[in-house]
N, C-alpha and C positions, 0 to 999 in steps of 0.2 A: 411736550413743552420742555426745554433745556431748562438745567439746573443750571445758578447763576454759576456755580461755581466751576461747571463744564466752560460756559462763556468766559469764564474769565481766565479760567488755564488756555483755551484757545486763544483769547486776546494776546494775553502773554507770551505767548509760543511765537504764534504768529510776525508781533511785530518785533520781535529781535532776532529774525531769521528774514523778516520781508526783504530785506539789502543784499543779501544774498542770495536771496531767490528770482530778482530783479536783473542782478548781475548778471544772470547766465544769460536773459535775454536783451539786454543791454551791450554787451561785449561778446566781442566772437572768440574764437581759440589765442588768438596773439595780443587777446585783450583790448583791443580799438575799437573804437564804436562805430555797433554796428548802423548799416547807411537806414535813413528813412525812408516812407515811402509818399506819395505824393500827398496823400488822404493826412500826415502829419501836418503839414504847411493851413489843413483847414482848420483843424483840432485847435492849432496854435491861436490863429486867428479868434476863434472860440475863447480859448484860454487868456489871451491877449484884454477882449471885451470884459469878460468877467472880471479882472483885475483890475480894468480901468471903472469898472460900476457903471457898465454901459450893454449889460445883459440885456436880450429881450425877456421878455416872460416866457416863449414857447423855448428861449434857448438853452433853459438851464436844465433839461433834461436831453440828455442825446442818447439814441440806441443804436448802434451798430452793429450790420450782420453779417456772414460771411462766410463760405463753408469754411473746413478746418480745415489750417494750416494757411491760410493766405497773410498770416502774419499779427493777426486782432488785439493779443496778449502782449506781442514785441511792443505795437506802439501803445497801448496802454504804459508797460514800462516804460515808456519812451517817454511820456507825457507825463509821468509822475518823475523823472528825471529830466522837465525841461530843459534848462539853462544849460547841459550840456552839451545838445541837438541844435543849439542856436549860435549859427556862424557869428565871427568876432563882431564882422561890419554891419550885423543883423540886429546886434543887444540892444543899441540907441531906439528900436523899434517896441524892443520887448522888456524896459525897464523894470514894471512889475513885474513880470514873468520872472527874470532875472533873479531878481532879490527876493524871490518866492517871497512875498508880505500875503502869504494865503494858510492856511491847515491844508492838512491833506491824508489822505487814506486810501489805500489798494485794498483788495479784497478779491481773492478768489471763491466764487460762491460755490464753486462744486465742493471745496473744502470744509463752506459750512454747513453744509447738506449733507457729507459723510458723519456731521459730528451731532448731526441732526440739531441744528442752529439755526433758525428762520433768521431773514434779513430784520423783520424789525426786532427779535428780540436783540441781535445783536445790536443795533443801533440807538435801541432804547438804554442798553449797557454805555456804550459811549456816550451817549449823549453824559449820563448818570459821572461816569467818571472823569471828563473832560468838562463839566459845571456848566454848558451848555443845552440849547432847546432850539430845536432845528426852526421855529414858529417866530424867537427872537436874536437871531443868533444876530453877532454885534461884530466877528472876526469872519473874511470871506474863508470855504471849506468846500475842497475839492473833493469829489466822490468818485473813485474809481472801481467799477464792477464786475468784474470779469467771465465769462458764464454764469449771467446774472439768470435764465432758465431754469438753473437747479433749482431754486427754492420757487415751488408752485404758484404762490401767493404775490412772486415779485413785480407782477403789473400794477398789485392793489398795493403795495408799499409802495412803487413808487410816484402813485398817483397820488396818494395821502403826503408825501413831502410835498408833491407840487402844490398839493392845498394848503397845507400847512406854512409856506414860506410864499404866499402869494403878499406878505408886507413887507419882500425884500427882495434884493438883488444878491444876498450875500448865499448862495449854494451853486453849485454845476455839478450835476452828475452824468458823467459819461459810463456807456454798459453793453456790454457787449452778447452776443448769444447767436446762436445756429444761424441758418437763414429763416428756417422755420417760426423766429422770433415776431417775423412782419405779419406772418399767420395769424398768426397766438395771438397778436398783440391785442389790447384791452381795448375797448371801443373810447371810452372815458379819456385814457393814458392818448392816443391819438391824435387828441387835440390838447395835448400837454407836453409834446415832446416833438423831438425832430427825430427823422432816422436816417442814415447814409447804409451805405451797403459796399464793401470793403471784396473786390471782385481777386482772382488770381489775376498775376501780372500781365501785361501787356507789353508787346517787343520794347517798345520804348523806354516804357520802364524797366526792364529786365534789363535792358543795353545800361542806362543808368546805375545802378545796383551792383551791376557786376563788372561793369568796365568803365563806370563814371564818361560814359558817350552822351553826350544830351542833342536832341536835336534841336530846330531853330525854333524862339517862342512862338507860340501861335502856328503854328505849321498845322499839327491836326485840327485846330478848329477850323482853319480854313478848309481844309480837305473837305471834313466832313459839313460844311457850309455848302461846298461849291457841289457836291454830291448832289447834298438835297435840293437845291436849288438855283441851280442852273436851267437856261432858260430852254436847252435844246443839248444836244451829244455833242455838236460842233463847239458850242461854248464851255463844255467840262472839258474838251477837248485843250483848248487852246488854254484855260487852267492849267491843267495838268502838263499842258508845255512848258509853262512860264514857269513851273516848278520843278522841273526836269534838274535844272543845276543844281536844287539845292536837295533834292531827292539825293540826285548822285552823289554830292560831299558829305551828305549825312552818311550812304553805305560805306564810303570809300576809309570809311574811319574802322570797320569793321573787318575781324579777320573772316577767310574764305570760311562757308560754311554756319556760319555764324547764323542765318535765319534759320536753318533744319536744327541748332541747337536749341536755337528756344524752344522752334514749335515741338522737339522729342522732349526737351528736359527741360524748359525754364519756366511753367508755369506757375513754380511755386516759389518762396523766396528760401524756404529751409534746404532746397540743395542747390543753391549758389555757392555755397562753398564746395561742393564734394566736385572731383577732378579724376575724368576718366573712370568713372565707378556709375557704369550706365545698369548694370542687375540692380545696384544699391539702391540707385534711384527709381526704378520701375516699382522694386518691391515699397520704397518709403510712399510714394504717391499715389502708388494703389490704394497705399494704405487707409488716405482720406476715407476713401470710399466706404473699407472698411471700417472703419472707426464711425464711421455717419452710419451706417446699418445697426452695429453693437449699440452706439449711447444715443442715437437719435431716432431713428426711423420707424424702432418697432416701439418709442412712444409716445409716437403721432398716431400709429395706428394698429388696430388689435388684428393679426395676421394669424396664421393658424399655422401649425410645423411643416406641416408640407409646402404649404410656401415662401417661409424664412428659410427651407432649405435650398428653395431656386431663386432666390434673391441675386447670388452671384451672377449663377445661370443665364438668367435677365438681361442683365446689366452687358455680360459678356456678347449675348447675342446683339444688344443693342450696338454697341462696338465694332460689331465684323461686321454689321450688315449694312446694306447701301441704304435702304428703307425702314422704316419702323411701320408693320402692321400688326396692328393690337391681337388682332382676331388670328396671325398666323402665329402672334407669340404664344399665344392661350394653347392653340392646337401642340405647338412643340413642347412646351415645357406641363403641359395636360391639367392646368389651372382654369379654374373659369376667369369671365373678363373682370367681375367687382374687384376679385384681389390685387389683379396685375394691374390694372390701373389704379386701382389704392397706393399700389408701390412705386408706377411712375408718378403720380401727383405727388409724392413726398418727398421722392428723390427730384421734381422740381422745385417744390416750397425748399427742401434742404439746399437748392443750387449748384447741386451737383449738375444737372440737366437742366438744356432749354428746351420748351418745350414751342414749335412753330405749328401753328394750325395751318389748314389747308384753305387757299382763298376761296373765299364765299361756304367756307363751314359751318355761318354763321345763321346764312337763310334754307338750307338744307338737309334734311331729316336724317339723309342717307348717313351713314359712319362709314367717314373719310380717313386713308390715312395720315396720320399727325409724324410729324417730322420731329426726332428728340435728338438732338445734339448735344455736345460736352462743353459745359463753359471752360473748359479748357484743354487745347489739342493734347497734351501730357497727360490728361487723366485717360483718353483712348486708346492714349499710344503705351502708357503704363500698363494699361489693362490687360493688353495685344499682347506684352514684353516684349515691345519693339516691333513684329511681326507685323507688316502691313498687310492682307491682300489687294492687289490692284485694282478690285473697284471701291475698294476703301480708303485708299491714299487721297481723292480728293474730297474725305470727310473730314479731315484735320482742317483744311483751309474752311468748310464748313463751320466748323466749332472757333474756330478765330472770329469768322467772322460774327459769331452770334454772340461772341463775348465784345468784340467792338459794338453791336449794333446794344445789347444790354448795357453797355458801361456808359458808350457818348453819345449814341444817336437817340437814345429816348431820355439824355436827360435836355432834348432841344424837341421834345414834341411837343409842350408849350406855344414854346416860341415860333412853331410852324403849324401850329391849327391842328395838333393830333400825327400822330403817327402809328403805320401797326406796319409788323412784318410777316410777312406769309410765304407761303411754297404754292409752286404747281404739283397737285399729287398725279395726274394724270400723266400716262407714256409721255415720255419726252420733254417733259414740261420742266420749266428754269427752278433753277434752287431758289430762287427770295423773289419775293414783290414786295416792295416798299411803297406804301397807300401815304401818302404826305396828304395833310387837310383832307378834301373831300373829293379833289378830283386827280390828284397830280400822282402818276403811276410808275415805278423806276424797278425794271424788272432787271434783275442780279442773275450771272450763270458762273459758277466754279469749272474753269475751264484748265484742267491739271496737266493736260498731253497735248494731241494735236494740235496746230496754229487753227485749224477752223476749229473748234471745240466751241459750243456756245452758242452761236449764231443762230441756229435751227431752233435749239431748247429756247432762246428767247422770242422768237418768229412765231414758235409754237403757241407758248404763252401768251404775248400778245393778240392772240386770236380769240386764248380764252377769259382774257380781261376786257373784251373790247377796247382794244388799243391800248397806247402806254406813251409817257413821254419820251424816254430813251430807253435804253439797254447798257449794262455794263457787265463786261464778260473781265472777271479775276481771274489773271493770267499766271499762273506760276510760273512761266516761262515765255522769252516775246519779249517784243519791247511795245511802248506805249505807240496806241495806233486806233484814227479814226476809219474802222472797219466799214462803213457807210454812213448816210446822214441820219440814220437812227443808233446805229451800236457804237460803243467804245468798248476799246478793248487798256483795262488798265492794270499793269503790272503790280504785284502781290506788294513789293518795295512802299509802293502809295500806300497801300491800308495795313503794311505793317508802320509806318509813320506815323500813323492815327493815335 
């Protein structure tokens, strides 16, 4: 238990350095503010609500996850510095926002877990010297939480605010933590809160961010509308025609090269600034990795020295290799199976990795292999230090795609009766099936070389799905082309527009 007098030299400390410490991620090196990212414009929307006393009850708690480094802290700062992220022709939108008529408070929690400072006792301090009580509070108060995991207990704080403030509208707390957060999370808090999940960048937004390129509204949804539901190959086809011009003016804005920079370096937003400093960036971005092993990983779960010391090992195999078999990781790295799968399940709850199951894994005994991907092509290619080998070069277009299908396509499985995505693990067999509702089958092939590349691998699969409604072979190269009346062939350009 903190002495009061520990909490309140922290308090004091803290907020006459918070401006400062906000600053660095607020402002870049020439001092202008740095750009937002799309997930702000929701926040705001959020923040917009609560100012006008038009909260819902589940909305005044939001938890945000994300591995490290995708930015989570930026827009935290960003959002306790609204008004000045809100264009001029914007403000008439965001009046209270503007005129901040709210309280407000940041808080890094790892910092009060160094000081060994639980969330409520500090909050119970504030309340005490700010003459407020979270139960009747009379002035709206923004809660900003920042690796809000440090402190053990903070599912049951912040379940206890949301009971505590269920005769008002006047609280929002936004909070942020690992991906591992959605794990952890408190069965109770659940249904007391919303969560979003805050991905590495996507071409589109990268191109935004770094070169202020926007493409046309609505462009990816449609895509990935016409993807999943389209009635035949012929009809995505002729889609994808009709969007041919505006595909092309969207590249034509972009210098030569430009899509191999993202998928090598843009997945994160912390080196958009650095220029021609390709070792800097391998080493910073591995770094994620790193940094999720040190403060995350080993306490999700109790590993034993010998296998925190092939952690990298792992990681790195999984990287260079076209496949992931559990049972051949075991043999090489001379672990049994419980830990290495301990360490891939945490490095996917952490979001480092996706992880794809094998279709119909689901009704058979056998142990199949499971397909683990990088939610972001930078973190493989970081790993590598650039080094691809050739049958790993069409595993980056892999990991794009399994950060598109996490980011947009399953936030529309709703609205299409369920979605899953799966592999063929057998010889020959297509990189993705996409199972839409209960019967509709869209079998994916990463086709990186050859102009035939793909067609077999999808012929194949379909044999062992019985049947499928089309085929779509992602072409890195090629132009867009109805390869028969079952396959399309659609160039990399489409689903980096996504």
């Amino acid at each position: 238990m903190a002495t009061r007098e520990k909490i309140e030299n922290f308090y004091r400390l803290w907020t006459s350095e918070l401006d400062k410490f906000l600053s660095g991620y607020i402002y870049d090196e020439e001092s202008k503010l740095n750009p937002t990212r799309y997930i702000f414009s929701y926040y705001l929307t959020i923040l917009k609500k609560f100012t006008a006393g038009k909260l819902e009850e589940i909305e005044k708690i939001n938890l945000l996850s994300g591995i490290r480094g995708v930015g989570k802290t930026t827009l935290l700062a960003q959002l306790y510095n609204a008004p000045k992220f809100i264009s001029s022709f914007k403000k008439s939108n965001y009046r209270n926002v503007v005129a901040q008529d709210y309280e407000k408070i940041y808080i890094d929690v790892s910092r009060l877990s160094d000081e060994s400072i639980t969330l409520r006792e500090f909050f119970n301090y504030y309340q005490e010297i700010n003459e407020i009580r979270f139960v009747n509070l009379r002035k709206k108060l923004l809660i900003l939480l920042d690796e809000v995991h440090y402190d053990e207990k903070w599912g049951l704080f912040l379940k206890n605010v949301f009971d505590e403030t269920k005769g008002h509208r006047n609280i929002l707390i936004i909070a942020t933590g690992s991906s591992a957060l959605k794990i952890k999370l408190n069965p109770d808090l659940s249904r007391r809160s919303l969560s979003e999940e805050l991905f590495p960048l996507k071409f589109n937004e990268y191109a935004i961010l770094k070169s202020n390129i926007f493409p046309k509204r609505g462009l990816s949804d449609n895509i990935i509308d016409a993807i999943l539901t389209s009635e035949d190959a012929k009809k995505l086809f002729e889609f994808c025609k009709n969007k041919q011009p505006e595909i092309s003016k969207y590249f034509s804005e972009f210098p030569p090269g430009a899509e191999d920079d993202y998928l090598y370096f843009g997945g994160f937003p912390f080196v958009l600034g650095l220029k021609n400093k390709k070792s800097i960036i391998f080493e910073l971005v591995s770094g994620v990795i790193d940094k999720f092993i040190t403060k995350d990983l080993l306490e999700m779960c109790s590993l034993s020295s010998a296998t925190i010391s092939k952690i990298k090992d792992l990681i790195y195999l999984i990287a260079s290799s076209d496949s992931t078999d559990i049972d051949k990781l075991c043999s090489t790295l001379k672990l049994d199976y419980r830990p290495v799968r301990a360490v891939l399940d945490a490095l996917v709850q952490g979001g480092v990795l996706v992880e794809v199951k094998s279709y119909g894994q689901k009704f058979v005994k056998v142990r199949k292999p499971i397909k683990f991907l990088f939610i972001s092509p930078s973190l493989r290619i970081s790993i590598l230090t650039g080094i691809l080998p050739s049958e790993v070069k069409g595993k980056i277009l892999e990991d794009y795609l399994a950060l598109t299908f996490s980011k947009d396509f399953y936030r529309k499985e709703k609205q299409y009766g369920g979605l899953e995505v799966m592999h063929d693990s057998s010889s020959g067999g297509a990189d993705f099936i996409l199972r839409i509702g209960q019967k509709k089958k869209i079998i994916i092939e990463v086709g990186f070389g050859k102009q035939s590349d793909g067609i077999k691998q999808i012929e194949n699969t379909g044999k062992i799905t019985d049947g499928y409604n089309y085929g779509v072979i992602v072409s890195r190269q090629g132009d867009l082309e109805l390869v028969n009346e079952k396959i399309i062939r659609i160039p990399l350009k489409y689903w980096l527009a996504i």
